[in-house]
PDB file of N, CA, C and O in Angstrom:
ATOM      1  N   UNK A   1       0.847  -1.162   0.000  1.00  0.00           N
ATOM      2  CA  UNK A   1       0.000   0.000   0.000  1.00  0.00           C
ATOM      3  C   UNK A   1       0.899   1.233   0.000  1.00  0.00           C
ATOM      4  O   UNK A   1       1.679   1.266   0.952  1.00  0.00           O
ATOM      5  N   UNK A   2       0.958   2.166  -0.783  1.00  0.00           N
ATOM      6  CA  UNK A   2       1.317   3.511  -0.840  1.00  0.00           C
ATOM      7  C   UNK A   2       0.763   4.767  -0.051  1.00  0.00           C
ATOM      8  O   UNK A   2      -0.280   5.363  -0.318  1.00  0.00           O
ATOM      9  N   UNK A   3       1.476   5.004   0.768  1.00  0.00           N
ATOM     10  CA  UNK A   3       0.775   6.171   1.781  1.00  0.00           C
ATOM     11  C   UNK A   3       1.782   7.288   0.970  1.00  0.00           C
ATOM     12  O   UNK A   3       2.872   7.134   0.419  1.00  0.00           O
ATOM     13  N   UNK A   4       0.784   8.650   1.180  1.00  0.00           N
ATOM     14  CA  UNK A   4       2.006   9.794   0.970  1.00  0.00           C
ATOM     15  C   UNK A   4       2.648  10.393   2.588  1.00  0.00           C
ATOM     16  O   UNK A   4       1.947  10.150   3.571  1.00  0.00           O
ATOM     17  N   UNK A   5       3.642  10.969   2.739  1.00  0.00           N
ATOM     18  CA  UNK A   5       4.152  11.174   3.620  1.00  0.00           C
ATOM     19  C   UNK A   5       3.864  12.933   3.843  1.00  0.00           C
ATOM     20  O   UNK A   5       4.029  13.738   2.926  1.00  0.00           O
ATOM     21  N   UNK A   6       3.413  13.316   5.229  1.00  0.00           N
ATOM     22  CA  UNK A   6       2.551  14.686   5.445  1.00  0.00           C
ATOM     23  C   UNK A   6       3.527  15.553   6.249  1.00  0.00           C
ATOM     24  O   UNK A   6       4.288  14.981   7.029  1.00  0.00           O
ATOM     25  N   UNK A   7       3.559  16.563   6.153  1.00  0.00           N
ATOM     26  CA  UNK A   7       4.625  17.234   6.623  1.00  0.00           C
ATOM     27  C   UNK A   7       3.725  18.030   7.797  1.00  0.00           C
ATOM     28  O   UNK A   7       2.850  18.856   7.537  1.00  0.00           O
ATOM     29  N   UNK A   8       4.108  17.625   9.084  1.00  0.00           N
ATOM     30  CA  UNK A   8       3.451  17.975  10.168  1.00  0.00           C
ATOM     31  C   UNK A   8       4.178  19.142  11.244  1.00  0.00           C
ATOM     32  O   UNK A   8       4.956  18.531  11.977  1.00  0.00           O
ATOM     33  N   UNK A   9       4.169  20.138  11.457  1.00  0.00           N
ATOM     34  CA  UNK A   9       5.094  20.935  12.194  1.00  0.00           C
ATOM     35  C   UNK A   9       6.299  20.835  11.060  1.00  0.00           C
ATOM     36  O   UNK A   9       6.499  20.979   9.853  1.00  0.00           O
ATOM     37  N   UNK A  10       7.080  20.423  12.523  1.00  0.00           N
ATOM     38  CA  UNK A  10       8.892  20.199  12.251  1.00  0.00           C
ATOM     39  C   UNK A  10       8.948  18.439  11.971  1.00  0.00           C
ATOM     40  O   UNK A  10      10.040  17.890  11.821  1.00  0.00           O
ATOM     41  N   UNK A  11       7.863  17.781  11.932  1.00  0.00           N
ATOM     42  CA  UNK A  11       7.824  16.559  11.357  1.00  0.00           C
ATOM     43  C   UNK A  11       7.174  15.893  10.437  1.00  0.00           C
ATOM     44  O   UNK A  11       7.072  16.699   9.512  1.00  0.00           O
ATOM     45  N   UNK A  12       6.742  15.050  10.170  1.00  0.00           N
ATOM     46  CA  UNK A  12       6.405  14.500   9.286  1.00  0.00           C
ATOM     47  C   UNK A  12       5.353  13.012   9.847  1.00  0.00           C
ATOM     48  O   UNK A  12       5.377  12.473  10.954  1.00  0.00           O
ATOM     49  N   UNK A  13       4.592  12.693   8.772  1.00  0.00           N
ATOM     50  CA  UNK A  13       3.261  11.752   9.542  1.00  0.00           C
ATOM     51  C   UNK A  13       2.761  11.400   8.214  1.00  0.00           C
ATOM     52  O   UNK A  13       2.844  11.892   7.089  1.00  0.00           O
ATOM     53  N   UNK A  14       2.036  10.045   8.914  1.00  0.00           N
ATOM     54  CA  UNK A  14       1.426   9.360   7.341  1.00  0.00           C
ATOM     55  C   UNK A  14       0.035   9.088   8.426  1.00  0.00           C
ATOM     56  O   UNK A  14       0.011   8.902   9.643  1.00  0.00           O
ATOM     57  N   UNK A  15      -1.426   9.180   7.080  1.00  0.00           N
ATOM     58  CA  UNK A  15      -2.610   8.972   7.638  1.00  0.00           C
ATOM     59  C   UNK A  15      -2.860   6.888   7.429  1.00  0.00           C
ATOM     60  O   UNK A  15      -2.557   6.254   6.418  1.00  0.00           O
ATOM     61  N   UNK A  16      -3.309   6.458   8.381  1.00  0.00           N
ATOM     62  CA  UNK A  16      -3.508   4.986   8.325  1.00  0.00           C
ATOM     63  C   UNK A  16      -5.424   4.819   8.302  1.00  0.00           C
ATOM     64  O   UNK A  16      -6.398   5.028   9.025  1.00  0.00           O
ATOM     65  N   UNK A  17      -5.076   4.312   6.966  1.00  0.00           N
ATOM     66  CA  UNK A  17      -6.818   3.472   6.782  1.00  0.00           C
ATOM     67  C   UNK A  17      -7.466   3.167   7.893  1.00  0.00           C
ATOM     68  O   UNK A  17      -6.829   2.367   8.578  1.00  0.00           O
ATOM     69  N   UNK A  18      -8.575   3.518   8.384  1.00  0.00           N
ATOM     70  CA  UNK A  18      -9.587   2.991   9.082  1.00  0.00           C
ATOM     71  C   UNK A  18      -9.411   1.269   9.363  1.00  0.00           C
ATOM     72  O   UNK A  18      -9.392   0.684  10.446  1.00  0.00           O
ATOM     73  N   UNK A  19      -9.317   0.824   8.263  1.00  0.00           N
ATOM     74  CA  UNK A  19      -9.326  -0.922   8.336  1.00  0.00           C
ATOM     75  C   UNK A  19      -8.609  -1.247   8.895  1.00  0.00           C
ATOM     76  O   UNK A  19      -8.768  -2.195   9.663  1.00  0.00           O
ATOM     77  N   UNK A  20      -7.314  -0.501   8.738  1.00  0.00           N
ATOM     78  CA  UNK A  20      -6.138  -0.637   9.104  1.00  0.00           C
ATOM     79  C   UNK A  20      -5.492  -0.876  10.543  1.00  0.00           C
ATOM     80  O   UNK A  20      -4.722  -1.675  11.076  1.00  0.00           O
ATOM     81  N   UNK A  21      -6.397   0.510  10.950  1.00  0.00           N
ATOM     82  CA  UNK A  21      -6.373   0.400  12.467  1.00  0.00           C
ATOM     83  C   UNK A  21      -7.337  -0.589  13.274  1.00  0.00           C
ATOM     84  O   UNK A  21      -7.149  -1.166  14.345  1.00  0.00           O
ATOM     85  N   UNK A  22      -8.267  -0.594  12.537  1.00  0.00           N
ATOM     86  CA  UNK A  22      -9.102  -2.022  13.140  1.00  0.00           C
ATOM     87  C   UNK A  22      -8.468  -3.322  13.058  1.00  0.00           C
ATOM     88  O   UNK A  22      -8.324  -4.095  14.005  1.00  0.00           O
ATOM     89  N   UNK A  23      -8.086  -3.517  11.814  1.00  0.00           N
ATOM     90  CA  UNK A  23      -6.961  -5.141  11.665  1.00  0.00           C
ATOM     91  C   UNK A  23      -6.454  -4.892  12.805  1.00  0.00           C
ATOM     92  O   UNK A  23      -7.129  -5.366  13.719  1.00  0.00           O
ATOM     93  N   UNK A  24      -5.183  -4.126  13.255  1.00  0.00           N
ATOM     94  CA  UNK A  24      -4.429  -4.038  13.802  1.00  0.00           C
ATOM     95  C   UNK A  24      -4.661  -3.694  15.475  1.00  0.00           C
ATOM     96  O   UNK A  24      -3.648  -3.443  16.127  1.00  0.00           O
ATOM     97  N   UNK A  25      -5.622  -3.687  15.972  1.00  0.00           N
ATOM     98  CA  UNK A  25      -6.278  -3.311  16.967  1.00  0.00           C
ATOM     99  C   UNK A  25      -5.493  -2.108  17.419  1.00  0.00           C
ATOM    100  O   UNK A  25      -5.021  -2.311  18.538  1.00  0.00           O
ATOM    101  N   UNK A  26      -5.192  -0.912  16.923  1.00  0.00           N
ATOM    102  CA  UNK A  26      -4.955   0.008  17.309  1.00  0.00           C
ATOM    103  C   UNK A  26      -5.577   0.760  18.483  1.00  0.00           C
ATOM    104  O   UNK A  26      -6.802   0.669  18.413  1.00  0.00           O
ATOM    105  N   UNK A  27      -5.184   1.448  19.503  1.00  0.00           N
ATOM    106  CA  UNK A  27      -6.132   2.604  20.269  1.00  0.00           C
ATOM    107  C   UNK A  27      -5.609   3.880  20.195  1.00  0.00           C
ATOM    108  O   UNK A  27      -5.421   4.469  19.131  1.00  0.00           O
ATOM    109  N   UNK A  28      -5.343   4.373  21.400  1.00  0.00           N
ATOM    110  CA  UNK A  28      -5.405   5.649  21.404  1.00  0.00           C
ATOM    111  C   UNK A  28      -3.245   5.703  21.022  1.00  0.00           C
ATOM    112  O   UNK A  28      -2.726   6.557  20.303  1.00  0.00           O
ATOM    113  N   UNK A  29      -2.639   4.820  21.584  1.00  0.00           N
ATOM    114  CA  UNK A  29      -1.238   4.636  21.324  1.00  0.00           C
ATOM    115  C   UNK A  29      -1.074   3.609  20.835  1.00  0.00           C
ATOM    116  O   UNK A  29      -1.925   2.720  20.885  1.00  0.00           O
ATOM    117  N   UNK A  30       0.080   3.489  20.238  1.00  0.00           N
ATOM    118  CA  UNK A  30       0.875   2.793  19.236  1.00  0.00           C
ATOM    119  C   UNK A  30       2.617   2.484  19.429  1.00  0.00           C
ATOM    120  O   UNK A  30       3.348   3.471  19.506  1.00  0.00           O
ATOM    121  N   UNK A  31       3.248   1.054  19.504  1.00  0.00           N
ATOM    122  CA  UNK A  31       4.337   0.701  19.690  1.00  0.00           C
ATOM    123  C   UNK A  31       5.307   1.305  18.397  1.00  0.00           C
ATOM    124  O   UNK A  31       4.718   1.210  17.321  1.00  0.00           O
ATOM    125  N   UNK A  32       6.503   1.828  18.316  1.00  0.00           N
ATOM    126  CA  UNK A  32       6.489   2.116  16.886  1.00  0.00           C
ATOM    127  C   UNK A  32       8.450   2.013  17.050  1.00  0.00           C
ATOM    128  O   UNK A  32       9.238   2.766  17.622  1.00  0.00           O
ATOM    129  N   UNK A  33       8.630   0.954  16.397  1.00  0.00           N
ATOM    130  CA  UNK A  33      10.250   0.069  16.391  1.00  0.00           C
ATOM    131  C   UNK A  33      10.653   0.691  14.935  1.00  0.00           C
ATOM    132  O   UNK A  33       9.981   0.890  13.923  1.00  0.00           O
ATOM    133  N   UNK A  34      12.008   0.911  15.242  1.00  0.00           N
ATOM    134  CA  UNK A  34      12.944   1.198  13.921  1.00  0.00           C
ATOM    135  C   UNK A  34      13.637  -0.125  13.950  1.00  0.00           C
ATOM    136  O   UNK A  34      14.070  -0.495  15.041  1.00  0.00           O
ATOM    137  N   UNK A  35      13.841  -1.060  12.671  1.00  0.00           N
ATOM    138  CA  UNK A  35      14.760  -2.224  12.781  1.00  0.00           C
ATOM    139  C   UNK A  35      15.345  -2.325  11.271  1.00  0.00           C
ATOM    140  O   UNK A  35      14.533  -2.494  10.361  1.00  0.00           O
ATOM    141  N   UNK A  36      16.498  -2.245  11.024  1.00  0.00           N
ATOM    142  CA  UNK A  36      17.082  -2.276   9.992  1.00  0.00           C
ATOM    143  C   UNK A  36      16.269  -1.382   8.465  1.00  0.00           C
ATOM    144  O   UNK A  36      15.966  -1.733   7.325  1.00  0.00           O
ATOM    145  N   UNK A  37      16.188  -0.296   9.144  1.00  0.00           N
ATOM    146  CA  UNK A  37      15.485   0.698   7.654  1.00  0.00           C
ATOM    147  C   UNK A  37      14.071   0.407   7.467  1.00  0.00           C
ATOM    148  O   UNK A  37      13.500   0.570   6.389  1.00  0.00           O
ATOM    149  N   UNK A  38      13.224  -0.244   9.063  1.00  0.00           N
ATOM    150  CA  UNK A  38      11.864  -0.283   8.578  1.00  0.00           C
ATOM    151  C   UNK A  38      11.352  -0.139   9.768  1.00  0.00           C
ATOM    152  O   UNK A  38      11.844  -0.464  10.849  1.00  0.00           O
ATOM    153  N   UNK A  39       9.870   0.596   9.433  1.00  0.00           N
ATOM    154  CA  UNK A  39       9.364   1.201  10.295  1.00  0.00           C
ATOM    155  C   UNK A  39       8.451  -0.080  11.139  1.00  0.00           C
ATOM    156  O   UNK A  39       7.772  -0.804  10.411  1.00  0.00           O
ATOM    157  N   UNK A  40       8.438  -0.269  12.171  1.00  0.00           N
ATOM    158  CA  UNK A  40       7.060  -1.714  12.686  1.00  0.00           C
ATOM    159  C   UNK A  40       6.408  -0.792  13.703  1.00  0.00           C
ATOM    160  O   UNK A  40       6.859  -0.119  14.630  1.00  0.00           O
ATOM    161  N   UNK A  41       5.074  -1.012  13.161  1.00  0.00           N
ATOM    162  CA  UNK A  41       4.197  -0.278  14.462  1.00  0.00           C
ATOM    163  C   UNK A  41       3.084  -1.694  14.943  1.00  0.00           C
ATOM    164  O   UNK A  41       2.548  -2.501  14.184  1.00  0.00           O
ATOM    165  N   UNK A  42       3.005  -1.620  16.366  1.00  0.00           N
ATOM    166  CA  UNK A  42       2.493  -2.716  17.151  1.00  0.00           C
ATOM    167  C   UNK A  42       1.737  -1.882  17.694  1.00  0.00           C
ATOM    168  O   UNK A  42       1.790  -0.652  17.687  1.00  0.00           O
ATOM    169  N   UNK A  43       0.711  -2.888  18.380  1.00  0.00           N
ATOM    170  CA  UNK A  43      -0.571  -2.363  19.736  1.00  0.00           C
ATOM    171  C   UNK A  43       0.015  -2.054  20.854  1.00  0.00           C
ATOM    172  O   UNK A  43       0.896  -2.749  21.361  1.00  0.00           O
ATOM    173  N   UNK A  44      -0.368  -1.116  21.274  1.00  0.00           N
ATOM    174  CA  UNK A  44       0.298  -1.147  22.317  1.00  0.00           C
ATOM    175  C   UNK A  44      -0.435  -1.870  23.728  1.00  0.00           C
ATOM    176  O   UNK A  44      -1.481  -1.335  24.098  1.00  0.00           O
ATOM    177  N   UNK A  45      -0.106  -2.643  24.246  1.00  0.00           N
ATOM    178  CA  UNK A  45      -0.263  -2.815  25.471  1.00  0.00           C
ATOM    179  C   UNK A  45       0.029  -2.326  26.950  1.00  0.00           C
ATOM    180  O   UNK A  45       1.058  -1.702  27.210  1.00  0.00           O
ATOM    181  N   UNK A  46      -1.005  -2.665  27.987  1.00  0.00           N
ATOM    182  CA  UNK A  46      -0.243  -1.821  29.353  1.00  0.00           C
ATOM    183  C   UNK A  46       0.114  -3.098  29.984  1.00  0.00           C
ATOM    184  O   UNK A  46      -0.514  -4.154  29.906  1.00  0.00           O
ATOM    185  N   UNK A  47       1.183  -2.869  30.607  1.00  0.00           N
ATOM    186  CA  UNK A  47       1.774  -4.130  31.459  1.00  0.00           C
ATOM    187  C   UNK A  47       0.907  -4.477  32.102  1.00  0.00           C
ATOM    188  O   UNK A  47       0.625  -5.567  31.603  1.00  0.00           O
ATOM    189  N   UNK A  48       0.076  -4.266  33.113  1.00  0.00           N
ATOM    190  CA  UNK A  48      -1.080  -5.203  33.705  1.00  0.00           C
ATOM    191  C   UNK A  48      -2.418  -5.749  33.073  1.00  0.00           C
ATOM    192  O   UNK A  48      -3.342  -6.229  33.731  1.00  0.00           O
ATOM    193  N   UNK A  49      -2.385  -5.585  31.486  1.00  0.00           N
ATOM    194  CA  UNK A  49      -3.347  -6.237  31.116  1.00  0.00           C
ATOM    195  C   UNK A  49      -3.654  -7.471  30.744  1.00  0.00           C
ATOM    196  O   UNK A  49      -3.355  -7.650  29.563  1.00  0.00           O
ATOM    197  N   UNK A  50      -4.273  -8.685  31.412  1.00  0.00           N
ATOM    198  CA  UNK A  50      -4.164  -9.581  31.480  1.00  0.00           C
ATOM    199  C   UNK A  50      -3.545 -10.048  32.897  1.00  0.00           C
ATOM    200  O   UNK A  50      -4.010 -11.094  33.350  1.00  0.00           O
ATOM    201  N   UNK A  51      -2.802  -9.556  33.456  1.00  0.00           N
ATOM    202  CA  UNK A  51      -1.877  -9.979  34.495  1.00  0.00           C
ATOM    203  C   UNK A  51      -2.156 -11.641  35.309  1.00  0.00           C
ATOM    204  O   UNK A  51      -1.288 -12.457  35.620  1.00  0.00           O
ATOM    205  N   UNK A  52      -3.147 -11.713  35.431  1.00  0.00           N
ATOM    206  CA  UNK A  52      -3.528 -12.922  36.185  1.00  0.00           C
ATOM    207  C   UNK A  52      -3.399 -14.339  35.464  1.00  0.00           C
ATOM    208  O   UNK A  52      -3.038 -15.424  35.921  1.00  0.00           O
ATOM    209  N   UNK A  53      -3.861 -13.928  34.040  1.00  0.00           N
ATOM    210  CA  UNK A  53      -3.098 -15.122  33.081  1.00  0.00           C
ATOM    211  C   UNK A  53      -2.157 -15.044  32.971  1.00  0.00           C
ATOM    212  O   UNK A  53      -1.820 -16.226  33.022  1.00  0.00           O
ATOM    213  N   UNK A  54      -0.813 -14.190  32.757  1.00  0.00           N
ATOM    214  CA  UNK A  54       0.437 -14.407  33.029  1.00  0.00           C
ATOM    215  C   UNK A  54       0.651 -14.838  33.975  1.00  0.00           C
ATOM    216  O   UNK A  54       1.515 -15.711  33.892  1.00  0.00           O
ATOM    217  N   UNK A  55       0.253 -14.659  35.012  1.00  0.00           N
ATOM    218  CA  UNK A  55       0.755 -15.477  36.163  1.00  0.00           C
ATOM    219  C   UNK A  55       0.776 -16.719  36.487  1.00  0.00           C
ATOM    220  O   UNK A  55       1.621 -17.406  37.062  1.00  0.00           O
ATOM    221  N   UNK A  56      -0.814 -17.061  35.819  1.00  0.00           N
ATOM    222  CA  UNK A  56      -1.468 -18.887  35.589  1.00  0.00           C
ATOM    223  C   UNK A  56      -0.114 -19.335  34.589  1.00  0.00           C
ATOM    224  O   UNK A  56       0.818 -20.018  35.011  1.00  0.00           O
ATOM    225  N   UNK A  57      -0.202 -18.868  33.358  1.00  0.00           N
ATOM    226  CA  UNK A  57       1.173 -19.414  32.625  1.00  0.00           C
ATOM    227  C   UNK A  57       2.451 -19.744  33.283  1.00  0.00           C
ATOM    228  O   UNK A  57       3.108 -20.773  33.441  1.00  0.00           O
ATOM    229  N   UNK A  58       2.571 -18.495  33.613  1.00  0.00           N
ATOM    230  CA  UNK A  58       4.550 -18.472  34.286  1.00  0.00           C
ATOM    231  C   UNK A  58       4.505 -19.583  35.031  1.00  0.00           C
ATOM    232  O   UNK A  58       5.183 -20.542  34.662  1.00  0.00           O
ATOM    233  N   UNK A  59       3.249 -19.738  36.896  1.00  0.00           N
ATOM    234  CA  UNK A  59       3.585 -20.635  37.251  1.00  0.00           C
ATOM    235  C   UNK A  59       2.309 -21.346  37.880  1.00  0.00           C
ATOM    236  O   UNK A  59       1.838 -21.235  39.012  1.00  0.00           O
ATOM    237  N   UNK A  60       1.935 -22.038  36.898  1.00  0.00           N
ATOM    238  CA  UNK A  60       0.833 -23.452  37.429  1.00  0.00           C
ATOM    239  C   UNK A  60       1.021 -23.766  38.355  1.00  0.00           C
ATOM    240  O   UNK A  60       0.314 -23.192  39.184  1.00  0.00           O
ATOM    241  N   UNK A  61       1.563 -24.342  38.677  1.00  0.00           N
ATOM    242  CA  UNK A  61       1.393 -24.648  39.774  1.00  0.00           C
ATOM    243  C   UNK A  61       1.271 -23.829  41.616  1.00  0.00           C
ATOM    244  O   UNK A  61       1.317 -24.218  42.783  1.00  0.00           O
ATOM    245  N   UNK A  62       1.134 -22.787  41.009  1.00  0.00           N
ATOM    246  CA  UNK A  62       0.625 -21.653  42.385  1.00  0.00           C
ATOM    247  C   UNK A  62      -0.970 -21.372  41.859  1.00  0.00           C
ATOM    248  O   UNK A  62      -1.208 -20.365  41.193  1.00  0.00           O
ATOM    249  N   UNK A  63      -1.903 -22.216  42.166  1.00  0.00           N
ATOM    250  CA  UNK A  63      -3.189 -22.416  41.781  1.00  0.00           C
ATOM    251  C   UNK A  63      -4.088 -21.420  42.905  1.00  0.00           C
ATOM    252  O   UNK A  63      -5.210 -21.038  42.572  1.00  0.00           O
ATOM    253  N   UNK A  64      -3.582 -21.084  44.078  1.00  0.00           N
ATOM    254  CA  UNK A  64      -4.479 -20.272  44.761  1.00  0.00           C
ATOM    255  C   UNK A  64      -3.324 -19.136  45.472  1.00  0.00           C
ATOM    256  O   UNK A  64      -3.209 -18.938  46.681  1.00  0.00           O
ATOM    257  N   UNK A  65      -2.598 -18.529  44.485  1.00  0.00           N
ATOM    258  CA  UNK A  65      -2.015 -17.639  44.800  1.00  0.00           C
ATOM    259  C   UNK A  65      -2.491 -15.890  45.487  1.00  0.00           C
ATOM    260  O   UNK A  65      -1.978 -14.985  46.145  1.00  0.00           O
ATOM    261  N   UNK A  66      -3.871 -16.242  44.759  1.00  0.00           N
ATOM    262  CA  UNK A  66      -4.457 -14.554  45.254  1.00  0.00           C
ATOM    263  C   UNK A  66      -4.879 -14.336  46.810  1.00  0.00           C
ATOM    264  O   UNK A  66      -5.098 -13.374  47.546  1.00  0.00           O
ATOM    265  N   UNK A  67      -4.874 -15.961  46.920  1.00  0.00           N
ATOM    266  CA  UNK A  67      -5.571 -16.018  48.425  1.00  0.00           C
ATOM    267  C   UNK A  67      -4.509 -15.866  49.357  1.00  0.00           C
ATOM    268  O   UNK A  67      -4.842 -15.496  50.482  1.00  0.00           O
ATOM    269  N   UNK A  68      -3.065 -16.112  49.092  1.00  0.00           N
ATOM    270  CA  UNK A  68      -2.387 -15.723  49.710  1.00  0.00           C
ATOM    271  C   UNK A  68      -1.621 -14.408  49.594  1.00  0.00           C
ATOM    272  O   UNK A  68      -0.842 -13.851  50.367  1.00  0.00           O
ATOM    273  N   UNK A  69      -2.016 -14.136  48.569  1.00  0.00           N
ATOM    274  CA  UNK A  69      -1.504 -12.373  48.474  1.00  0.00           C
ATOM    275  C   UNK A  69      -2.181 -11.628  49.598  1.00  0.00           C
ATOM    276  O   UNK A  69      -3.300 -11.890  50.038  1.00  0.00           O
ATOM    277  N   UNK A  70      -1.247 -10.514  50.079  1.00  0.00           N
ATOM    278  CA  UNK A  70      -1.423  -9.644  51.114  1.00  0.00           C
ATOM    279  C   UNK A  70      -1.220  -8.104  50.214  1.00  0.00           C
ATOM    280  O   UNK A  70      -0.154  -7.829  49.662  1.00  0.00           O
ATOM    281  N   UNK A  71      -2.339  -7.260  50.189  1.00  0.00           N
ATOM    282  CA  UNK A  71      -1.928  -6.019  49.321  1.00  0.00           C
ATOM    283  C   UNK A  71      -2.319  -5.065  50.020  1.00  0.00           C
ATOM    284  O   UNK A  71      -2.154  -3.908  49.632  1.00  0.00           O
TER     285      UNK A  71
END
């Protein structure tokens, strides 16, 4: 896909398709990596989302861990 490139202030910005941002589950922010001459933009996530399934993953076997949490 060909985007044109928009000259914004002192920078520069490209507009992303509607679809685009829906495929991509975009929100209000965006991950955005430079890796060898290419641009990768990801979802961004917040570190505690999900948290409790990471925890089931990492370690099964702590099956009633919340009950012993003290907060």
């Amino acid at each position: 896909m060909l985007v044109k490139l928009t000259k914004i202030g002192n920078s520069h910005g490209i507009r992303l398709p509607k679809n685009v941002i829906a495929e991509c589950g975009f929100q209000s922010e965006i991950n955005l990596t430079v890796e060898q001459k290419r641009v990768i933009l990801t979802a961004h996530t917040h570190e505690r989302m999900n948290w409790r399934e990471k925890i089931h993953l990492t370690m099964p076997e702590q099956k009633n861990w919340e009950a012993e949490w003290i907060w």
